[in-house]
C-alpha positions in Angstrom: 16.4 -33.9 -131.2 17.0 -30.6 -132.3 14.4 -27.9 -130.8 11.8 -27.4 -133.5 11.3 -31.5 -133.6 10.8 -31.4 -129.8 8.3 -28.7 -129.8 6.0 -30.6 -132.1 6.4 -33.3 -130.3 5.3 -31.7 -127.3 2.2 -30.4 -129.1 1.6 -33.9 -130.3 1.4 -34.9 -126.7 -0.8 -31.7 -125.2 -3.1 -32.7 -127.8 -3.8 -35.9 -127.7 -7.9 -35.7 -127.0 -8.0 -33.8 -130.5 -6.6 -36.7 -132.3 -6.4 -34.9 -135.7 -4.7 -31.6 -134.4 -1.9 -34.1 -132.6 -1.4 -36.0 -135.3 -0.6 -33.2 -137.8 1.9 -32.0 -135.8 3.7 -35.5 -135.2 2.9 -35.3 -139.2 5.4 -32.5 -139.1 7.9 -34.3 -137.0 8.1 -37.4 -138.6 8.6 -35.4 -142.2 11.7 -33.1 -140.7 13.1 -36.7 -139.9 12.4 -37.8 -143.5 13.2 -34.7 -145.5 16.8 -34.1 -143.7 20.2 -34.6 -145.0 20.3 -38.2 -145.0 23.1 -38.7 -147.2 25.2 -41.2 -145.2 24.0 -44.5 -143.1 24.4 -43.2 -139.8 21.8 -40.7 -139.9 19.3 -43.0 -141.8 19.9 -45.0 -138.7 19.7 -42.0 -136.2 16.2 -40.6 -137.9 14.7 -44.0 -137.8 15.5 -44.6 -134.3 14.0 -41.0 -133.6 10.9 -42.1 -135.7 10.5 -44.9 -133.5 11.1 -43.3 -130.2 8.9 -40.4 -130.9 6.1 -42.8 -132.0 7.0 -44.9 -128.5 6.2 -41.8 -126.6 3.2 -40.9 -128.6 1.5 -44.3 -127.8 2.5 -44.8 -124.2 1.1 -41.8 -123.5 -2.5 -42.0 -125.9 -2.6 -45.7 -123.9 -2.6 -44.3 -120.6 -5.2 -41.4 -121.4 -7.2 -44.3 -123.3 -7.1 -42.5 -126.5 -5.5 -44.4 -129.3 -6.4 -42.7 -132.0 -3.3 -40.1 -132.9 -1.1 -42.7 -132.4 -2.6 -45.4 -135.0 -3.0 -42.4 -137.9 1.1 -41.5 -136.7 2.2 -45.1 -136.8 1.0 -45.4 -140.4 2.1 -42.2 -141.4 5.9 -43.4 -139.6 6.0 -46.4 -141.0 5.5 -45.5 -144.5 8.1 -42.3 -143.9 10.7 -45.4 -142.5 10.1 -47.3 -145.5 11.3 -44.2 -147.7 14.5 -43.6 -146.0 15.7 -47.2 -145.0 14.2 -49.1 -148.9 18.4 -48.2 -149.6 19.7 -50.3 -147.5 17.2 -53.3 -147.5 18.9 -55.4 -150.0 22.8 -54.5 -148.4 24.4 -56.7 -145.6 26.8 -54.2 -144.3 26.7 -54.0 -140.2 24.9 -50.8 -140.9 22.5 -52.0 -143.1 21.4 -53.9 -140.9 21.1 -52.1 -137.9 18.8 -50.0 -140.5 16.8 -53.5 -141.2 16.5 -54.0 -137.3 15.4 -50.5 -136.6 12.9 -50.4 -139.4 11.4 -53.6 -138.5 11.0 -52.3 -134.8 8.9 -49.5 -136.4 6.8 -52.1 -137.9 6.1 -53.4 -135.0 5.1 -50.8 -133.0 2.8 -50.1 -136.0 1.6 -53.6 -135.7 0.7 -53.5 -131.7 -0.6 -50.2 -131.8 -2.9 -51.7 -134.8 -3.1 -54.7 -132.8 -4.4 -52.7 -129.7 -6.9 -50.6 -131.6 -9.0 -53.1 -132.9 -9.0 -56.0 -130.3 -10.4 -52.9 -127.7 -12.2 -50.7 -130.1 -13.4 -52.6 -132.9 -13.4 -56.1 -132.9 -16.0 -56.4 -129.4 -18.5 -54.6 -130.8 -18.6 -55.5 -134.6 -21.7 -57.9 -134.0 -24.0 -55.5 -132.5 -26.5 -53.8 -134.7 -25.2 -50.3 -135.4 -23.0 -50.6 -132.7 -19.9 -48.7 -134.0 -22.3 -45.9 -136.4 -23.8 -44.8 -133.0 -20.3 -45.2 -131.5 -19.1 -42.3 -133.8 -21.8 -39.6 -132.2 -21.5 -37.4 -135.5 -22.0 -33.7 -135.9 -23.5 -34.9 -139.7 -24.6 -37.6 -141.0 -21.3 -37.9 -143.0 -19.5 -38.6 -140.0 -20.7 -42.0 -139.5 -19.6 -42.6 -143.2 -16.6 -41.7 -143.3 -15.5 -43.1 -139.8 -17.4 -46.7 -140.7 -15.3 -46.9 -144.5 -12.1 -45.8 -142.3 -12.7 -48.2 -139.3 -13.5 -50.9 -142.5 -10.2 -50.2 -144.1 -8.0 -50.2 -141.0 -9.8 -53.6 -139.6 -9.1 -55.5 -142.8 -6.0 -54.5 -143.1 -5.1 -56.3 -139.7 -6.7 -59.2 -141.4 -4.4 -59.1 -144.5 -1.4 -58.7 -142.1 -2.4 -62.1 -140.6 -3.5 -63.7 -143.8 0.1 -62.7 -144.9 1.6 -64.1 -141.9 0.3 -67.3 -142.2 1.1 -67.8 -145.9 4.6 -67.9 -144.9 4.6 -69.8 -141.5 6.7 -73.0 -142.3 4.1 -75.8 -142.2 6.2 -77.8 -139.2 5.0 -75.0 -137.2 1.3 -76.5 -136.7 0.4 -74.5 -133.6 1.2 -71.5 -135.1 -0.5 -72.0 -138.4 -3.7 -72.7 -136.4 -3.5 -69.8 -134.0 -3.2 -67.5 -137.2 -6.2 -69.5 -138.8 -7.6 -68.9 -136.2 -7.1 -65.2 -136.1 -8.0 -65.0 -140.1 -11.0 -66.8 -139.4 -11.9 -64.0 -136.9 -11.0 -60.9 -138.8 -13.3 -62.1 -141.6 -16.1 -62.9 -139.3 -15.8 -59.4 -138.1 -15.5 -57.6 -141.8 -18.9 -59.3 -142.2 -21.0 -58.5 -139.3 -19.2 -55.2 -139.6 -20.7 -54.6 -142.6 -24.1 -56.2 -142.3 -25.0 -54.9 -138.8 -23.6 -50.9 -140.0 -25.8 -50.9 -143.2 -24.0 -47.2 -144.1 -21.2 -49.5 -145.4 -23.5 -50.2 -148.4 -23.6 -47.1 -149.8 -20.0 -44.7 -150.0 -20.0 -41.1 -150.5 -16.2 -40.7 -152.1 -15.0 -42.7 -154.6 -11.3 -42.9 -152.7 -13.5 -46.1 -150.7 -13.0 -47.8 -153.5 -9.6 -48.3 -151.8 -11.1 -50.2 -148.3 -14.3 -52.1 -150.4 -11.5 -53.7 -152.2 -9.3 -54.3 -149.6 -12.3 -55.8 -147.6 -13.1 -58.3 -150.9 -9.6 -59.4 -150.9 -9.5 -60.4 -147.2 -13.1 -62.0 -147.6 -11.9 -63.8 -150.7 -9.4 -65.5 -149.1 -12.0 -68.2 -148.0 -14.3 -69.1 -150.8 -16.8 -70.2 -148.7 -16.8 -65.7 -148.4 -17.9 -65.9 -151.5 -21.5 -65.7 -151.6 -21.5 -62.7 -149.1 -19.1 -60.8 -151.1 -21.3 -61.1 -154.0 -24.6 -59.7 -151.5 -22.5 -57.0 -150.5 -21.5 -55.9 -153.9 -25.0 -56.3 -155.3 -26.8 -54.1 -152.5 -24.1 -51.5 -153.1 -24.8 -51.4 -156.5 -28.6 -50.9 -155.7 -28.1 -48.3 -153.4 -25.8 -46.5 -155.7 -28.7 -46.8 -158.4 -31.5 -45.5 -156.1 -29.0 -42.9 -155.0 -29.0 -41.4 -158.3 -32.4 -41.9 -159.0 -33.2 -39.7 -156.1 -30.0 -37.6 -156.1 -29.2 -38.6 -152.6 -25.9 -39.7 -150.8 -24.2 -40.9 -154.6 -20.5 -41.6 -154.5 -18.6 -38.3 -155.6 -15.0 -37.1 -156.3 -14.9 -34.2 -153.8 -12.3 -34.8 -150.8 -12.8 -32.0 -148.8 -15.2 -32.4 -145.4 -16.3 -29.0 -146.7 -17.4 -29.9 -150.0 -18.9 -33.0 -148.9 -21.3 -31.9 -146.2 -23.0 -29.7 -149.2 -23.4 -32.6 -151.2 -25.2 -33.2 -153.2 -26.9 -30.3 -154.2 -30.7 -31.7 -155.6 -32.2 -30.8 -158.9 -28.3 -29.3 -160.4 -27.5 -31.1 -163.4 -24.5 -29.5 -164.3 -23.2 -30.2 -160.6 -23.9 -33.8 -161.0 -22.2 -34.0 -164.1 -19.1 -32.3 -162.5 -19.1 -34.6 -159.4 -19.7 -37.6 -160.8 -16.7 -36.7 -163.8 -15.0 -39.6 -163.3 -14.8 -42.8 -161.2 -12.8 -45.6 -160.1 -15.5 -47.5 -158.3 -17.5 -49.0 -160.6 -14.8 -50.2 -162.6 -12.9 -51.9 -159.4 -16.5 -53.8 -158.6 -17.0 -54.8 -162.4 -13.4 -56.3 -162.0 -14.5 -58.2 -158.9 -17.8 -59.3 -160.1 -16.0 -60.5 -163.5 -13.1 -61.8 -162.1 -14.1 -64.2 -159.1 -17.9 -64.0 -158.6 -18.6 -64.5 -162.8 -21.9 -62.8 -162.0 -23.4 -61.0 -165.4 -26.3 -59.7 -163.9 -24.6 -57.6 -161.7 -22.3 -56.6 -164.6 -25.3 -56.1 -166.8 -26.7 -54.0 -163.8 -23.6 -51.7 -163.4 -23.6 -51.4 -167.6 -27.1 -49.9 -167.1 -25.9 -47.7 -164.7 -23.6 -46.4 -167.0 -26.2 -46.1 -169.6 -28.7 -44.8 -167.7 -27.2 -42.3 -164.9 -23.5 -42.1 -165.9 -23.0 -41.7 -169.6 -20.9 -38.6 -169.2 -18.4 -40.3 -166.4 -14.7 -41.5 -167.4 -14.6 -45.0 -166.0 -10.6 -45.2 -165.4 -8.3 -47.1 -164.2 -4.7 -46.7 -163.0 -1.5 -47.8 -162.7 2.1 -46.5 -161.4 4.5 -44.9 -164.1 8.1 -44.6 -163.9 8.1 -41.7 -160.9 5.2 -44.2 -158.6 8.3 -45.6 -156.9 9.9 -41.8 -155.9 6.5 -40.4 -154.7 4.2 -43.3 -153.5 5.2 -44.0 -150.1 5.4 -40.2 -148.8 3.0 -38.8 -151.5 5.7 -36.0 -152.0 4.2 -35.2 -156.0 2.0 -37.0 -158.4 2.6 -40.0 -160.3 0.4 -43.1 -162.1 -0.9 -43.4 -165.4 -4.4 -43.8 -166.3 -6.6 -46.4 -168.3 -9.2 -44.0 -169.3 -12.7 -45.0 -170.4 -12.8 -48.8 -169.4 -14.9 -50.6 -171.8 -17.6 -51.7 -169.6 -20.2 -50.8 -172.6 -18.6 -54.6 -173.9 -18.6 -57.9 -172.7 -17.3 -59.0 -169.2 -14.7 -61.2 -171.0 -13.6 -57.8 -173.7 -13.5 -55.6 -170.2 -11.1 -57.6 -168.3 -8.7 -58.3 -171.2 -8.6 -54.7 -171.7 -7.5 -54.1 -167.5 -4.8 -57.4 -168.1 -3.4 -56.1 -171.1 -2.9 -53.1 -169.6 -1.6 -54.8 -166.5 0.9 -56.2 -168.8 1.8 -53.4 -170.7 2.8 -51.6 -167.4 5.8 -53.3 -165.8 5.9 -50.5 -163.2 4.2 -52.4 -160.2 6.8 -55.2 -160.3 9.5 -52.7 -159.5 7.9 -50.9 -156.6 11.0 -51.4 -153.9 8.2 -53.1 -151.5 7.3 -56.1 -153.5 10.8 -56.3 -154.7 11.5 -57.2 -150.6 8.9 -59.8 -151.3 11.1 -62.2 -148.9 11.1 -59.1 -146.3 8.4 -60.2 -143.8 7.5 -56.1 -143.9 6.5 -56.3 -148.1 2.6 -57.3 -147.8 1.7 -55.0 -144.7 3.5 -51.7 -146.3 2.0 -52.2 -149.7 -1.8 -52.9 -148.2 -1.2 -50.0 -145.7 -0.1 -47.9 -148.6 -3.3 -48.1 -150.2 -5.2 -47.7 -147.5 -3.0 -44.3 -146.2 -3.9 -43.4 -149.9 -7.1 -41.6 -149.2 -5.6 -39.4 -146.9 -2.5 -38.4 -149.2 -4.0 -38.6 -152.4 -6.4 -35.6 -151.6 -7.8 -33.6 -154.0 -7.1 -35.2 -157.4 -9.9 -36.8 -159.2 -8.3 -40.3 -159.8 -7.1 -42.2 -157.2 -3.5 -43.5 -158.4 -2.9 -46.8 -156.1 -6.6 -48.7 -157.7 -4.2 -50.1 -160.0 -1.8 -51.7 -156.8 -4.8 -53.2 -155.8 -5.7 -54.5 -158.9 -2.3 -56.2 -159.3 -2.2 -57.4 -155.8 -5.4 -58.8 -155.6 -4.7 -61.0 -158.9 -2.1 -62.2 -157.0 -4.0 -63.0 -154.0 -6.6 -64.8 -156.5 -4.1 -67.2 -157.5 -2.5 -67.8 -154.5 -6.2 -69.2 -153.4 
């Protein structure tokens, strides 16, 4: 490796017990891999083999000091970075191609037992205990324990997808294998639930960017209708909460990104500031779509309409969808992309609103080309696109709409009529 990618490496390493500091410089690393002349196979294959190596290191050495942490944000961040410069070759069948196929799907899974490792020691023993993981997070502010509960949500369903995923494509001869991963299913939906009953801070989120892991959560719970009631609870006390919030101007959902920002908010009895904060949202329209969708529930509908009325008549309900450039910048988040459905009529019927999101869905074939659900086949395609959105809220930073609601949107209609 040449000497600048071993020197961030090393820092990586040293700082492992500031999980955030070593993972911006592996950050760094991964990116000089990404961004260098990688014009001909052989280095594609030589910078995914470093990717992997480098992350190899990363989490021997986080296992052995018993802190995961920088290597779970790095394996994401490497295996959406791996994704960028191998999605060339996936389709070829060239010898070299597909020692690009085989590295790449190494990557994965390293990604996968890292993820694997996290939540089976961190997360998944101590999702039943009543505000067992808020108190586990020992916060400086009280939006600590927010943020670390929607992130702990996001990354524990996401596991759940993966194995969801999995099982949809086990042949069905394979009958101890489709019950081991039923079994598994059935676990990671048990443990989204008590997550979110026994941590009630996942009833109320700060930044609208959770929009990204409540729906994620919904689309693992919806996998099982017999989920469906306790979706619809869930959804219902947020909405509540999210009302009171207003009424009070407490904790409301906001479009700031910055840990700055957000420990000032909100700031009481400043009209002008709530207006500006609350500008724009893609969370209310994302839980209309559920509640109308799957759950047919018009009271809640009628209760987010009054909402709107009542506390929100200024804010653009949007939203949005990937354009022509989605494909060049999604994965690495290198410049902005997606269009936007601005001003959502939720003001109508629940039956006007979602023909107004489907015609749109149709109107935009952009999603279909994405080079990850092309691979559909690839046994990679569902776990890159659901880490994608998840990754989202930590590359999208700093704009006011986030861009990947709409790959949800599209995904989870998919998921819906799979069940």
């Amino acid at each position: 490796m040449p000497k600048h990618s071993r020197s961030q490496l090393r820092k990586s390493l040293a700082l492992l017990d500031e999980p955030e500091a070593s993972y911006q410089h592996f950050a760094k690393l991964i990116s000089s891999f990404s961004t260098a002349n990688l014009s001909i196979s052989k280095k594609v294959l030589t910078a995914l083999r470093q990717i992997n190596i480098c992350l190899w290191v990363l989490y021997v050495w986080g296992r052995d000091e018993e802190n995961i942490e920088s290597a779970l944000l790095s394996s994401e961040l490497s295996l959406l970075h791996a994704w960028e410069i191998s999605k060339p070759y996936s389709s070829k069948t060239t010898k070299q191609a597909k020692s690009i196929q085989s590295v790449f799907s190494s990557i994965l899974s390293t990604y996968h037992l890292i993820s694997t490792h996290y939540l089976k020691d961190k997360i998944l023993p101590h999702t039943s205990k009543l505000h067992g993981l808020s108190v586990a997070v020992r916060p400086s502010a009280q939006l600590d324990v927010n943020l670390k509960l929607f992130d702990v949500l996001g990354r524990l369903v996401i596991g759940g997808l993966f194995t969801y995923w999995c099982l949809r494509r086990t042949d069905e001869k394979e009958i101890t294998r489709i019950k081991g991963l039923q079994a598994e299913v059935h676990n990671f939906t048990n443990a989204t639930k008590q997550l979110i009953l026994n941590n009630p801070v996942l009833f109320l989120p700060i930044k609208d960017d959770q929009t990204i892991d409540i729906s994620l959560a919904i689309m693992l719970l919806m996998t099982n209708e017999n989920n469906h009631k306790d979706v619809m609870i869930w959804l219902s006390e947020l909405v509540n909460q999210v009302d009171f919030s207003y009424q009070i101007h407490g904790q409301y959902p906001c479009n700031l990104y910055s840990y700055s920002e957000l420990l000032e908010h909100p700031q009481r009895n400043d009209e002008s500031y709530f207006q500006e904060k609350t500008s724009g949202s893609t969370l209310f329209p994302m839980i209309t779509l559920w509640t109308g969708l799957l759950l047919e529930d018009n009271n809640l509908y009628r209760k987010i309409q009054t909402i709107k009325e009542k506390h929100l008549p200024h804010c653009n309900f949007q939203v949005c969808y990937p354009d022509e450039s989605s494909e060049q910048h999604f994965y690495i988040h290198n410049g902005l992309h997606g269009a936007t459905l601005s001003h959502v009529c939720i003001d109508r019927s629940m039956k006007e609103f979602l023909k107004q999101i489907f015609d749109e869905c149709e109107k935009s074939p952009y999603f279909k080309t994405l080079s990850s659900r092309e691979r559909i086949v690839a046994r990679y395609s569902y776990c890159l696109q659901a880490l994608s959105f998840f990754c989202a809220c930590s590359f999208v930073g700093g704009t006011e709409i986030n861009e990947v609601t709409s790959l949800i949107l599209n995904i989870g209609g998919e998921l819906i009529m799979r069940i």
